[in-house]
VOPAGU-2260 file (C-alpha; in pm, 1 decimal, decimal comma):
REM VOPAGU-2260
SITE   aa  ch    i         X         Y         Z
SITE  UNK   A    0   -4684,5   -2976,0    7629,4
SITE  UNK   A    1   -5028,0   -2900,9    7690,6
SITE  UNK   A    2   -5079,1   -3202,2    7957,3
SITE  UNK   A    3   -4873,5   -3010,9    8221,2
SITE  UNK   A    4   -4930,3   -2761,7    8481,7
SITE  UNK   A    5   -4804,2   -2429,9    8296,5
SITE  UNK   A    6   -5012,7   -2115,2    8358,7
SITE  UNK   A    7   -5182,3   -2037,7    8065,4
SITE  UNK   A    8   -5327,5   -1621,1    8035,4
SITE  UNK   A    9   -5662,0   -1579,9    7841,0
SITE  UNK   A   10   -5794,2   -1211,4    7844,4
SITE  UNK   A   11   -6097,7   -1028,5    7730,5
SITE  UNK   A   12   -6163,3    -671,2    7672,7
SITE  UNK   A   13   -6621,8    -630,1    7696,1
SITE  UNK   A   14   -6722,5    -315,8    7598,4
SITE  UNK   A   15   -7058,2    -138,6    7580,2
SITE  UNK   A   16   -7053,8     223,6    7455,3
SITE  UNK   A   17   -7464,5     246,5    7513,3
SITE  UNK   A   18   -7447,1     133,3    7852,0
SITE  UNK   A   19   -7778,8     -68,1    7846,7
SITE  UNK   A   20   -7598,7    -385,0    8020,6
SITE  UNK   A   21   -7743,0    -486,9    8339,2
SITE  UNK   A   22   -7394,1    -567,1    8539,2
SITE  UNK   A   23   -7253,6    -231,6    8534,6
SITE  UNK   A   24   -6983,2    -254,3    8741,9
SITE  UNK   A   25   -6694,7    -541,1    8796,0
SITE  UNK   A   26   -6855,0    -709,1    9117,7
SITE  UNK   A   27   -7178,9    -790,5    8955,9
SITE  UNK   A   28   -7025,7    -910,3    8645,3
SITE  UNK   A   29   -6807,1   -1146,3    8864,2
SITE  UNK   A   30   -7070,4   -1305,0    9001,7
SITE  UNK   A   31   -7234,5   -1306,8    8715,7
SITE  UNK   A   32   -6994,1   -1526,5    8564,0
SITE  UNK   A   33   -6998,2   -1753,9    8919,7
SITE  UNK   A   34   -7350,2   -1815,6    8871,7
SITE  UNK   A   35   -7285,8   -2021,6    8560,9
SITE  UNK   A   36   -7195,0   -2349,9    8687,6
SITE  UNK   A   37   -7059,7   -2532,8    8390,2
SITE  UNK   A   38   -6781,9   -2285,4    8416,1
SITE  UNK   A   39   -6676,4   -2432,8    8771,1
SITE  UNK   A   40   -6612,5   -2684,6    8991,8
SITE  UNK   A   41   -6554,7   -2527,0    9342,9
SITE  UNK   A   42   -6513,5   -2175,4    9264,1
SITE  UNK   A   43   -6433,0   -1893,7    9543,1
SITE  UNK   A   44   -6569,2   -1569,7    9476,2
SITE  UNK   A   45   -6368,1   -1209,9    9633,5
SITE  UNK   A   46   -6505,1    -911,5    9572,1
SITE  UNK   A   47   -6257,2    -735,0    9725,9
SITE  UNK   A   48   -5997,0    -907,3    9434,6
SITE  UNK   A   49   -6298,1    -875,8    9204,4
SITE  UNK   A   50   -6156,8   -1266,8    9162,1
SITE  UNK   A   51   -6285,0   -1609,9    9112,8
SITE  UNK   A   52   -6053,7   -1902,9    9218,5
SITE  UNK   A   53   -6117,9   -2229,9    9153,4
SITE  UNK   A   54   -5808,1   -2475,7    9269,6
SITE  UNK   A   55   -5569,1   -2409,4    8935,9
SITE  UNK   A   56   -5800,5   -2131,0    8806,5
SITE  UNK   A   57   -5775,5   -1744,1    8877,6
SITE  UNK   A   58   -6066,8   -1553,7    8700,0
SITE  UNK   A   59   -6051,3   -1148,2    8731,8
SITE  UNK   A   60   -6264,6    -865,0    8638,5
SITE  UNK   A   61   -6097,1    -511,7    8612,9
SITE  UNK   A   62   -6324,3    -203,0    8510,8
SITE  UNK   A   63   -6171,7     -38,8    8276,0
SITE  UNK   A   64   -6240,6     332,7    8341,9
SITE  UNK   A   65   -6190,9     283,0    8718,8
SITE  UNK   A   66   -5899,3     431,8    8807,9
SITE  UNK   A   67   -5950,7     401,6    9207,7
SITE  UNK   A   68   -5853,9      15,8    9095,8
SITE  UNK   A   69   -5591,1      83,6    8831,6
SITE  UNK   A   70   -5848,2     125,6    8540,6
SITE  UNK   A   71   -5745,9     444,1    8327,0
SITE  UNK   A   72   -5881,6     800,5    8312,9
SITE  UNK   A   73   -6245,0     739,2    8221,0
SITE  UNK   A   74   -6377,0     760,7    7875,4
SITE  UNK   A   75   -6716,3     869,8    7792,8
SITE  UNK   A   76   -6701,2     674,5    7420,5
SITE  UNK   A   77   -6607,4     317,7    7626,2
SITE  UNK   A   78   -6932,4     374,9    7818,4
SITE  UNK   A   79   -6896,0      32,4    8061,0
SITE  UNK   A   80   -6607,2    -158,9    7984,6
SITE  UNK   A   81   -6442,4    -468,7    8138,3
SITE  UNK   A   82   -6092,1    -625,0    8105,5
SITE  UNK   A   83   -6159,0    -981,4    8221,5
SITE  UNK   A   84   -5846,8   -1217,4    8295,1
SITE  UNK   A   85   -5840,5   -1607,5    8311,1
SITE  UNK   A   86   -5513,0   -1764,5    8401,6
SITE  UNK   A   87   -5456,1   -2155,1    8459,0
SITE  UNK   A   88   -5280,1   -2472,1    8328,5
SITE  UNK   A   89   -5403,8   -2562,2    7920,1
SITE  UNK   A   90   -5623,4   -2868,5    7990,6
SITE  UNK   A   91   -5846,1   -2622,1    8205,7
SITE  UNK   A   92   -5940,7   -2295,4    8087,4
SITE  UNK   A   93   -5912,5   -2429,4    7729,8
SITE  UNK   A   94   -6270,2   -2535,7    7771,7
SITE  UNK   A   95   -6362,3   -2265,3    7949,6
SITE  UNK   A   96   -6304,8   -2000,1    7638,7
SITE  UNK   A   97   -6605,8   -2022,1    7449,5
SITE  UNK   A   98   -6846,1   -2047,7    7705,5
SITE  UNK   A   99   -6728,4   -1770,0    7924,0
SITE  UNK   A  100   -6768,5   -1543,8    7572,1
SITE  UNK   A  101   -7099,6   -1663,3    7497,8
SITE  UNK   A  102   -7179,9   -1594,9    7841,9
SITE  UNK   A  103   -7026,8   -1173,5    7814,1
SITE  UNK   A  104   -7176,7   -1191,1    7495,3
SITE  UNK   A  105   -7565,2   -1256,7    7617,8
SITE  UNK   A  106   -7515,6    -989,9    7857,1
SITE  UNK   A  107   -7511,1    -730,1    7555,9
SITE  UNK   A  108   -7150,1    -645,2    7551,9
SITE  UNK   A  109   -7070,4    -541,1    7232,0
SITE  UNK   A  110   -6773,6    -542,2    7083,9
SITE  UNK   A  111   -6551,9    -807,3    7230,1
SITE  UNK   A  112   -6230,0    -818,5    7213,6
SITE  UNK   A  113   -5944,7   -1102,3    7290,4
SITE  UNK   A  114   -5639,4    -929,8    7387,8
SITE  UNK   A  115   -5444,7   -1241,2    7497,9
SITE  UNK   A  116   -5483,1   -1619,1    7429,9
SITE  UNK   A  117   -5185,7   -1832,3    7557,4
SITE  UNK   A  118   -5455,1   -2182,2    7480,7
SITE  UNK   A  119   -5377,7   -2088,6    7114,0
SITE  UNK   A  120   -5065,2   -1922,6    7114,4
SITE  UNK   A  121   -4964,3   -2264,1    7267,7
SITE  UNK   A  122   -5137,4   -2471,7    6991,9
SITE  UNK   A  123   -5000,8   -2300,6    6717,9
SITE  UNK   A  124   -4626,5   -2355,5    6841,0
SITE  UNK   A  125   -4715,4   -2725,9    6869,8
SITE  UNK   A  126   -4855,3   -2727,7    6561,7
SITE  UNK   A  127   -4650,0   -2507,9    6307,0
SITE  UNK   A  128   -4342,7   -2719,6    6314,4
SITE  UNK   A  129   -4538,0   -3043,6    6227,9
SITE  UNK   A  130   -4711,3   -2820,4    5945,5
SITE  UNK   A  131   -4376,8   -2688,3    5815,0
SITE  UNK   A  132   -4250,8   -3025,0    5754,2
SITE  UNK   A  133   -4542,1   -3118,2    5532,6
SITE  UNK   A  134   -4542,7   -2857,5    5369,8
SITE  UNK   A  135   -4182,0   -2937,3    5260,2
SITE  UNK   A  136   -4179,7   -3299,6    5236,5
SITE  UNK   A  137   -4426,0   -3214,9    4928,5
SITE  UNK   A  138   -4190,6   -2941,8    4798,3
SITE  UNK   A  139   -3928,3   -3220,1    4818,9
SITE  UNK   A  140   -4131,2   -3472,0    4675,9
SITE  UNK   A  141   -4281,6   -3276,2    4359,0
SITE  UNK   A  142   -3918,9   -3138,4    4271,2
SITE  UNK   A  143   -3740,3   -3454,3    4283,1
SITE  UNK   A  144   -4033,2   -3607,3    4093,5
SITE  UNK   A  145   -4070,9   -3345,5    3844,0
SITE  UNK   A  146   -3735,1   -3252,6    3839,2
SITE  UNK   A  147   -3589,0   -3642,6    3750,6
SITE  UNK   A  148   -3880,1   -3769,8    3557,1
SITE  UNK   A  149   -4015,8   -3452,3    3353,4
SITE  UNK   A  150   -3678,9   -3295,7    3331,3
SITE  UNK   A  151   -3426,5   -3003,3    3459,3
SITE  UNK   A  152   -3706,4   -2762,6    3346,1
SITE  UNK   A  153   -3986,9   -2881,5    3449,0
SITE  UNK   A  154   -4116,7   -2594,5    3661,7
SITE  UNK   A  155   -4164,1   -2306,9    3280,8
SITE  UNK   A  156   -4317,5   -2653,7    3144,6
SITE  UNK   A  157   -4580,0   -2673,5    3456,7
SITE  UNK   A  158   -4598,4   -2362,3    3577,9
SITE  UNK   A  159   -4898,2   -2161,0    3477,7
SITE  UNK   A  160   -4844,9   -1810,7    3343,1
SITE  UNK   A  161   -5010,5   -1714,5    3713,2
SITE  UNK   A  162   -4804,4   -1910,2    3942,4
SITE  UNK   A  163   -4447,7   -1821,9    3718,8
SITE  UNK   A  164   -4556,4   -1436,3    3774,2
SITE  UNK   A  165   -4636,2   -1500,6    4149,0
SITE  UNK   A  166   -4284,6   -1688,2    4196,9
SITE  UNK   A  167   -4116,2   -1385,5    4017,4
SITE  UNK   A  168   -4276,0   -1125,4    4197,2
SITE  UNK   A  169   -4162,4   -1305,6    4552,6
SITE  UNK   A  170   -3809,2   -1372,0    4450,4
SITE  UNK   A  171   -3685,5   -1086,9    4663,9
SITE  UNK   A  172   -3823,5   -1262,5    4973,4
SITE  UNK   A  173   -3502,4   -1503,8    4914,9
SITE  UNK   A  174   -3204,9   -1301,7    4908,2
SITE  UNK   A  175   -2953,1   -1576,6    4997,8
SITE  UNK   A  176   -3007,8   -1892,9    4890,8
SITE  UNK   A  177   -3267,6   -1742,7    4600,9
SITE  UNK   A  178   -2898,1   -1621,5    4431,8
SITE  UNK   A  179   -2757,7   -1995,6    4391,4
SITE  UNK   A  180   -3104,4   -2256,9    4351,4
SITE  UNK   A  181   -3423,5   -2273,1    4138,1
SITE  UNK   A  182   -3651,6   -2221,4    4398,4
SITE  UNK   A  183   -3979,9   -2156,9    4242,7
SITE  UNK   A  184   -4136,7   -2422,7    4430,8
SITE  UNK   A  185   -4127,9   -2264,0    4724,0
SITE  UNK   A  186   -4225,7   -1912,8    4594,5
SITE  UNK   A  187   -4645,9   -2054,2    4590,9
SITE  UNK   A  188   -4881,3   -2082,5    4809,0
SITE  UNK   A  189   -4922,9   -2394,2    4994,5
SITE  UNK   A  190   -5307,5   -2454,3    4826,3
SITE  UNK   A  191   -5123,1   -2406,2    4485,3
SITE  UNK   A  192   -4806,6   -2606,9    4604,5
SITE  UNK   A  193   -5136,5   -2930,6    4664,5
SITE  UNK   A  194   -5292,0   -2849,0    4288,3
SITE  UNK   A  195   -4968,6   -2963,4    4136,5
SITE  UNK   A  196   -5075,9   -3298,6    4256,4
SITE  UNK   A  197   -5431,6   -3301,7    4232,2
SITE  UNK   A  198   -5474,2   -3074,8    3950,0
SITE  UNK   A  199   -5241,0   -3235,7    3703,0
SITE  UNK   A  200   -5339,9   -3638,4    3828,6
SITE  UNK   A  201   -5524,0   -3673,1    3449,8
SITE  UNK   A  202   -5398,4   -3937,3    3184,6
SITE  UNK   A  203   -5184,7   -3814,2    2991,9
SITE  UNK   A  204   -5181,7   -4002,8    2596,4
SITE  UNK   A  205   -5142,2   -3819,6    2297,9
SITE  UNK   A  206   -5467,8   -3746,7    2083,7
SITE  UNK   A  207   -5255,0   -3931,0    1779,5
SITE  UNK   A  208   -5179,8   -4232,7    2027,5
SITE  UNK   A  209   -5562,8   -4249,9    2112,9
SITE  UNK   A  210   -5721,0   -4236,7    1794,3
SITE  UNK   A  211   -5444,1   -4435,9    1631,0
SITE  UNK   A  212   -5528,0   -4729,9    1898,4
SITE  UNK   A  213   -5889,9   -4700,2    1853,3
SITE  UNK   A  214   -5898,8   -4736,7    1526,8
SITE  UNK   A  215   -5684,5   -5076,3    1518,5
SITE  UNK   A  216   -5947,6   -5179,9    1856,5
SITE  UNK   A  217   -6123,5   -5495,9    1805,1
SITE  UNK   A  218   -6485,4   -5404,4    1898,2
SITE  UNK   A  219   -6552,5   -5582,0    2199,1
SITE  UNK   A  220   -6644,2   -5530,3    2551,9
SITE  UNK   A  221   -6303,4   -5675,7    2705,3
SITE  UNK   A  222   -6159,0   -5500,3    2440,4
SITE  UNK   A  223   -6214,2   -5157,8    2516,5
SITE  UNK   A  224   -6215,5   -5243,7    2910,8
SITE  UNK   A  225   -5865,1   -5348,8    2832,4
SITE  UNK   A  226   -5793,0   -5021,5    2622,8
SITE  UNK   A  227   -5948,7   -4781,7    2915,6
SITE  UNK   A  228   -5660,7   -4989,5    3159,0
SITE  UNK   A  229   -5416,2   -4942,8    2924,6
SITE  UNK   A  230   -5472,0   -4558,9    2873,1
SITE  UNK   A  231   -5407,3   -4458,8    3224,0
SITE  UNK   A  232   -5056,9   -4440,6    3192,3
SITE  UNK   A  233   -4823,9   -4476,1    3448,8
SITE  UNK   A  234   -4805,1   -4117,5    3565,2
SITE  UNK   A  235   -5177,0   -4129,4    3616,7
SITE  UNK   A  236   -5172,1   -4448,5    3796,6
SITE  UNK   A  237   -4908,8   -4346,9    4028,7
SITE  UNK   A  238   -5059,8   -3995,5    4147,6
SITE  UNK   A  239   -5438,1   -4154,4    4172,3
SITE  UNK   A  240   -5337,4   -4475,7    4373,1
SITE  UNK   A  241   -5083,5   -4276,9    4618,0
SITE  UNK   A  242   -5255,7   -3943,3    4634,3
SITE  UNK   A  243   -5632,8   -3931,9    4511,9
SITE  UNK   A  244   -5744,6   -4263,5    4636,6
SITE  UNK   A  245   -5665,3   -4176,8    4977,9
SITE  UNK   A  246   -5818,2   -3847,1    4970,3
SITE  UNK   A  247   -5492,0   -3662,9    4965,7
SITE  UNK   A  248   -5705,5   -3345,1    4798,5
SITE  UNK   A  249   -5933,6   -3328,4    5128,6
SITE  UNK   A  250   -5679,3   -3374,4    5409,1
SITE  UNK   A  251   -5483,1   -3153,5    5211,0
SITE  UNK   A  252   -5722,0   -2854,4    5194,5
SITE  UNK   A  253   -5764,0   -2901,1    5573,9
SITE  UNK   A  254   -5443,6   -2862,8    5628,5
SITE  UNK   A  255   -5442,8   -2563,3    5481,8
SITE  UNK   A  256   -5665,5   -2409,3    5654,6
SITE  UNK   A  257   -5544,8   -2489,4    5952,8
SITE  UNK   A  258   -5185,7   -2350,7    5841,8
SITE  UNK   A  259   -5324,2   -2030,8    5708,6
SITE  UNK   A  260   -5500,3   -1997,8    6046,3
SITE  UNK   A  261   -5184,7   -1987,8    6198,6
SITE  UNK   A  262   -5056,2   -1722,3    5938,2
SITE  UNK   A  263   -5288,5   -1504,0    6023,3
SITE  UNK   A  264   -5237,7   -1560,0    6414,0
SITE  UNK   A  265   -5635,4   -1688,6    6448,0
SITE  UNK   A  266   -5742,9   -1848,9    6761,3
SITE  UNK   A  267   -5765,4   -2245,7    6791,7
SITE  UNK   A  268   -5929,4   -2495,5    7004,2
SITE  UNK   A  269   -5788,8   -2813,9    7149,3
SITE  UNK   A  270   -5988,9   -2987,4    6860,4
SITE  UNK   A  271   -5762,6   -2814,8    6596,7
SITE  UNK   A  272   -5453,0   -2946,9    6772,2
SITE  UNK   A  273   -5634,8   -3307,8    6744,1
SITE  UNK   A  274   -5696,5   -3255,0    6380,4
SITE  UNK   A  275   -5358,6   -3108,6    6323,3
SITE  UNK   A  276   -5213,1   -3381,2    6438,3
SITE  UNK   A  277   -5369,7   -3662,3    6273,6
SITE  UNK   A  278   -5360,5   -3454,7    5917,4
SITE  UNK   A  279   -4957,1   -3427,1    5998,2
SITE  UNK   A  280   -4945,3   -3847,7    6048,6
SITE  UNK   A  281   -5170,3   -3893,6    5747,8
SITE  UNK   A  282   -4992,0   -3680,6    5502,4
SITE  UNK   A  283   -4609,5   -3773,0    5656,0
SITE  UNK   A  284   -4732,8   -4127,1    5520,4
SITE  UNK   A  285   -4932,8   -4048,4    5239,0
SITE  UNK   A  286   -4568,9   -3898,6    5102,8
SITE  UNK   A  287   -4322,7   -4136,8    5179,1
SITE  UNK   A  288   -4538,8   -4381,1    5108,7
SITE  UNK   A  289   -4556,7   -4223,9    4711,1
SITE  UNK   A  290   -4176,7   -4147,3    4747,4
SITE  UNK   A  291   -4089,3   -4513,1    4758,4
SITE  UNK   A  292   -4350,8   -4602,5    4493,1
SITE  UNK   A  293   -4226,7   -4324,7    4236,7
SITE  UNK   A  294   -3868,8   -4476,3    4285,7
SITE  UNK   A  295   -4003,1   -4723,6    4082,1
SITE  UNK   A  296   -4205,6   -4562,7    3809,5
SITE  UNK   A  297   -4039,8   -4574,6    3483,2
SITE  UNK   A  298   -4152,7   -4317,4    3216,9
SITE  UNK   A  299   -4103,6   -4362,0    2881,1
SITE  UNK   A  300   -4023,1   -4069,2    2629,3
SITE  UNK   A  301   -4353,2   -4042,4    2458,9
SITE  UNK   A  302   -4510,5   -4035,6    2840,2
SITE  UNK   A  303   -4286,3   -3798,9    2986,0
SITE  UNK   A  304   -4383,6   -3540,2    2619,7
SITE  UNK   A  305   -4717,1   -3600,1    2650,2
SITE  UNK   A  306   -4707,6   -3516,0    3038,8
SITE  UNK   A  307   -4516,0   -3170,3    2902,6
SITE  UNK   A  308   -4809,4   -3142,0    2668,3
SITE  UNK   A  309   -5112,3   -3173,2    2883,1
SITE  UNK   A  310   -4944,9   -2942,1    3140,7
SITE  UNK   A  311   -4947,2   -2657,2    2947,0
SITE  UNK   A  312   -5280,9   -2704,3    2792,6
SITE  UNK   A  313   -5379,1   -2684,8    3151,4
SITE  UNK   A  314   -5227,1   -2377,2    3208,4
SITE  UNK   A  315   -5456,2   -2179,3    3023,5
SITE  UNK   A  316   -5237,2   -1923,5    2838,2
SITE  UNK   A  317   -5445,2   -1586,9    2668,0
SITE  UNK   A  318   -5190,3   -1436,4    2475,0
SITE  UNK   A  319   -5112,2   -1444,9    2100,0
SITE  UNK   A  320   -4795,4   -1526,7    1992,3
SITE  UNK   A  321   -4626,6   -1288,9    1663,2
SITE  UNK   A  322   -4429,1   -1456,7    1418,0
SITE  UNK   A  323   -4197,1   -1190,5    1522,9
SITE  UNK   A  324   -4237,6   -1296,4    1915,6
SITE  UNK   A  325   -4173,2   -1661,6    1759,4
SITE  UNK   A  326   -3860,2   -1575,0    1624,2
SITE  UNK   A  327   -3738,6   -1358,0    1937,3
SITE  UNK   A  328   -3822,7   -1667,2    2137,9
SITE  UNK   A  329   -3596,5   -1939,6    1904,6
SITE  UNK   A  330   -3308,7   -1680,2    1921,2
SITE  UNK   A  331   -3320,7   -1702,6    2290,5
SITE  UNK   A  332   -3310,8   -2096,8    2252,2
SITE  UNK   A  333   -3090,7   -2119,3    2001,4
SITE  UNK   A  334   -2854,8   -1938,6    2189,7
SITE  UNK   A  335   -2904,1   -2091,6    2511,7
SITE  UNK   A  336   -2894,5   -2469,2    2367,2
SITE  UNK   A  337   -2757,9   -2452,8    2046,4
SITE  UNK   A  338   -2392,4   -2351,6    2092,5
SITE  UNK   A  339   -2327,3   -2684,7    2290,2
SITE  UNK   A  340   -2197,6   -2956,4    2141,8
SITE  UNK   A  341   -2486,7   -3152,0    1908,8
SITE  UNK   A  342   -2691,5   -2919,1    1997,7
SITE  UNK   A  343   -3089,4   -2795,1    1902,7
SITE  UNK   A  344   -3378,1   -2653,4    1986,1
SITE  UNK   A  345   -3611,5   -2945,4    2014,3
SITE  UNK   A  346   -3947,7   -2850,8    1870,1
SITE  UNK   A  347   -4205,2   -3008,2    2104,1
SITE  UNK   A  348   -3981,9   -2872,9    2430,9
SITE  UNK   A  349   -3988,0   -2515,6    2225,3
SITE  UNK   A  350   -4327,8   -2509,4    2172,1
SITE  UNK   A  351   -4417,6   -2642,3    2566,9
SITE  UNK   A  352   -4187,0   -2362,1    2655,0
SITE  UNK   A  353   -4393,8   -2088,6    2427,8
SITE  UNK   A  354   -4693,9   -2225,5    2590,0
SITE  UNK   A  355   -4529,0   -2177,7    2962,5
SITE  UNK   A  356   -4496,6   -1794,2    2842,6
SITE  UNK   A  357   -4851,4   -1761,4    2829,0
SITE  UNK   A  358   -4899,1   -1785,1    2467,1
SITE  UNK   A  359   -5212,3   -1974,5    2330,4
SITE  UNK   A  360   -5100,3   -2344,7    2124,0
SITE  UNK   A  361   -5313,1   -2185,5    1880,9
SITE  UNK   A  362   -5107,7   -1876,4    1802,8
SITE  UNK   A  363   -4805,1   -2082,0    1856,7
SITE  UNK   A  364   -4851,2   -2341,3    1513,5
SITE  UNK   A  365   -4997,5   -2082,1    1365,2
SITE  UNK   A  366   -4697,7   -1830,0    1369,8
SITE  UNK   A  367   -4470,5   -2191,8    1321,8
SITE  UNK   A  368   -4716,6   -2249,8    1026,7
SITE  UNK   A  369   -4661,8   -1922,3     848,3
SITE  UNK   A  370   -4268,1   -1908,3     920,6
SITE  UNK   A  371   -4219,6   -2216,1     809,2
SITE  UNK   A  372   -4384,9   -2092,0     463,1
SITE  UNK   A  373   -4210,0   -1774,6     447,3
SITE  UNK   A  374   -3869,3   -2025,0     435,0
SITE  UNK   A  375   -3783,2   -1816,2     786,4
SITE  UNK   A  376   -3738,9   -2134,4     996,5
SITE  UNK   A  377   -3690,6   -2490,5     916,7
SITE  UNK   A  378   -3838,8   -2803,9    1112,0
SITE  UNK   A  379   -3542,8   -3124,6    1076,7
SITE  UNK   A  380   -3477,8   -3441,6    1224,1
SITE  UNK   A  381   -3168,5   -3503,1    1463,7
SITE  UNK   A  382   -3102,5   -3805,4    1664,6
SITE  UNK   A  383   -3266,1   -3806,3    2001,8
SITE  UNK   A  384   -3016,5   -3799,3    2290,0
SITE  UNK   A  385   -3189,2   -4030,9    2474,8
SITE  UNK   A  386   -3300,7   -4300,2    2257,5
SITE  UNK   A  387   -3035,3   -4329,5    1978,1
SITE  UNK   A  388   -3203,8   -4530,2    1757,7
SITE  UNK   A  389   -3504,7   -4291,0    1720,3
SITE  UNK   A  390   -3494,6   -3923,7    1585,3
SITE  UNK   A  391   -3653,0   -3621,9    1685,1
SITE  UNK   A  392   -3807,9   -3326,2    1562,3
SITE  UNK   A  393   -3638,0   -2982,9    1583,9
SITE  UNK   A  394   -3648,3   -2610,4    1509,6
SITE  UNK   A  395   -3395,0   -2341,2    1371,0
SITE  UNK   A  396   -3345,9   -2060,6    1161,8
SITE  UNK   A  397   -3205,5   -2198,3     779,5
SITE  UNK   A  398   -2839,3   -2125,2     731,2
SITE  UNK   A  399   -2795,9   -1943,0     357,2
């Protein structure tokens, strides 16, 4: 798009209300900007246009407060003010941008204003859609992940109590489809939507696992080389050989500043587009290539709690938990998943869901500790629905 011949408008509003410039009217600041030749190639001065052409290129100088040209009624506050307009195809006056402004600038204009930049207006629209995409093949990407390997709720066990409040609060900005999907995902910020990746790349073992593997370690070098391997499960492995190793964290902070630029409507160079670009091809492959490699990652059980488990210590809650809140929270449960058929409220999903609340771990076994004292709850054993020959550990209020 930006190779052809299109007119492209750039315009510039040079004010100064003390009126200590030297080029105080439009004909000397128009050839004031001929005299700088990097500007030009063959330019033609008019001063009867108050214009500049230069094959492609139309430059223009209008004086604001004079109306014998068109300018408006004058006004005093202004002092000398110029509207000046360049107009030709992309791959010529996008160059010419920042030079011509350094050049008003050194002149003592002061402020200076861009009314109108087509250059990056034009960028932008080349480069949103490739940015969109990203942005979603990640969105895609994280919930199937999450979604099949952590589970159906794996956005109140990952979600800190900050990004849960922030999807919540943004829920009316999806009136349609919000009513039908879980769309939290797409609720956060895209810097936010990039920490699920990087933020949460850590091994993820349980401390019993660790010390319980130490402790049997033979104490050799190759030994605990072999143990350091072995800890990074696969989890770990995955998200630091498809994501961290190829500096997923950098190209992806880049990227978002070049989509938050285009949020907020900034101005862009043809350098940006060239950087857009290339972050857009390195990304696109940096995800597909960890989709195909995470259709093979098998997670066992203990991997996929322990991943639940190091989430929400990451989350950082601050609030204590009652042993009255505690019991709110298993009625809630209980209800939800204990009127199906075999079913419990498991007590390591219960107590990752207390911690996606924003209640401290701390406050958690503590209020667990003291109910389960007081004879007001009762931890059993019931066979685990996914491995049948193992049990697991669950929570409920003691039927008298």
């Amino acid at each position: 798009m930006h190779g052809d011949s299109v007119i492209r408008k750039f315009q510039i509003l040079a004010i100064d209300p003390a009126e200590t410039v030297r080029c105080k009217d439009a004909i000397s600041l128009l050839h004031l900007i001929r005299s700088h030749s990097g500007l030009w190639k063959d330019p033609k001065p008019s001063e009867l246009s108050r214009s500049i052409t230069d094959g492609e290129i139309t430059l223009t100088v209008s004086d604001v407060n004079d109306s014998s040209n068109g300018g408006a009624h004058p006004n005093e506050e202004l002092g000398i003010a110029f509207v000046i307009d360049l107009a030709g195809p992309f791959a010529d006056i996008e160059g010419m941008r920042e030079p011509l402004l350094e050049l008003i600038k050194s002149q003592g204009f002061k402020p200076l204003y861009v009314l109108k930049d087509e250059v990056s207006e034009d960028i932008a629209c080349q480069l949103y859609p490739k940015l969109y995409q990203i942005e979603n093949m990640l969105r895609g990407y994280l919930i199937r992940f999450m979604a099949t390997r952590i589970g159906p709720q794996w956005w109140e066990v990952t979600a800190s109590t900050e990004l849960a409040l922030k999807a919540n609060t943004r829920r009316k900005n999806e009136t349609v489809f919000g009513k039908h999907i879980e769309n939290s995902a797409y609720l956060i910020d895209v810097g936010e939507l990039g920490e699920i990746v990087y933020r949460y790349s850590s091994g993820f073992r349980t401390r019993e696992d660790i010390i319980t593997r130490i402790s049997n370690l033979e104490e050799s070098v190759d030994a605990i080389k072999t143990l350091k391997q072995e800890l990074k499960s696969n989890y770990q492995k995955l998200f630091k050989e498809s994501f961290a190793d190829k500096k997923f964290k950098e190209k992806w902070e880049s990227f978002e500043r070049l989509r938050n630029k285009i949020a907020h409507g900034n101005l862009f160079t043809a350098d940006d587009l060239k950087t857009g670009e290339e972050l857009a091809a390195d990304i696109s492959e940096i995800i597909l290539t960890a989709n195909k490699e995470a259709s093979e990652l098998i997670l066992s059980v203990e991997e996929r709690e322990a991943i639940q488990e190091q989430v929400v210590s990451q989350s950082a809650p601050s609030e204590n938990l009652s042993a009255e809140g505690f019991l709110e929270a298993l009625d809630e449960q209980q209800a939800a998943f204990g009127g199906r058929p075999d079913g419990f409220v498991g007590l390591k999903r219960f107590m990752n869901y207390l911690g996606s609340k924003g209640f401290s771990r701390e406050s958690c076994q503590k209020a667990l500790d003291r109910l389960q004292e007081m004879g007001a709850i009762e931890v059993h054993q019931v066979p685990n629905p996914k491995e049948k020959d193992r049990s697991t550990a669950a929570v409920r209020r003691p039927s008298f």
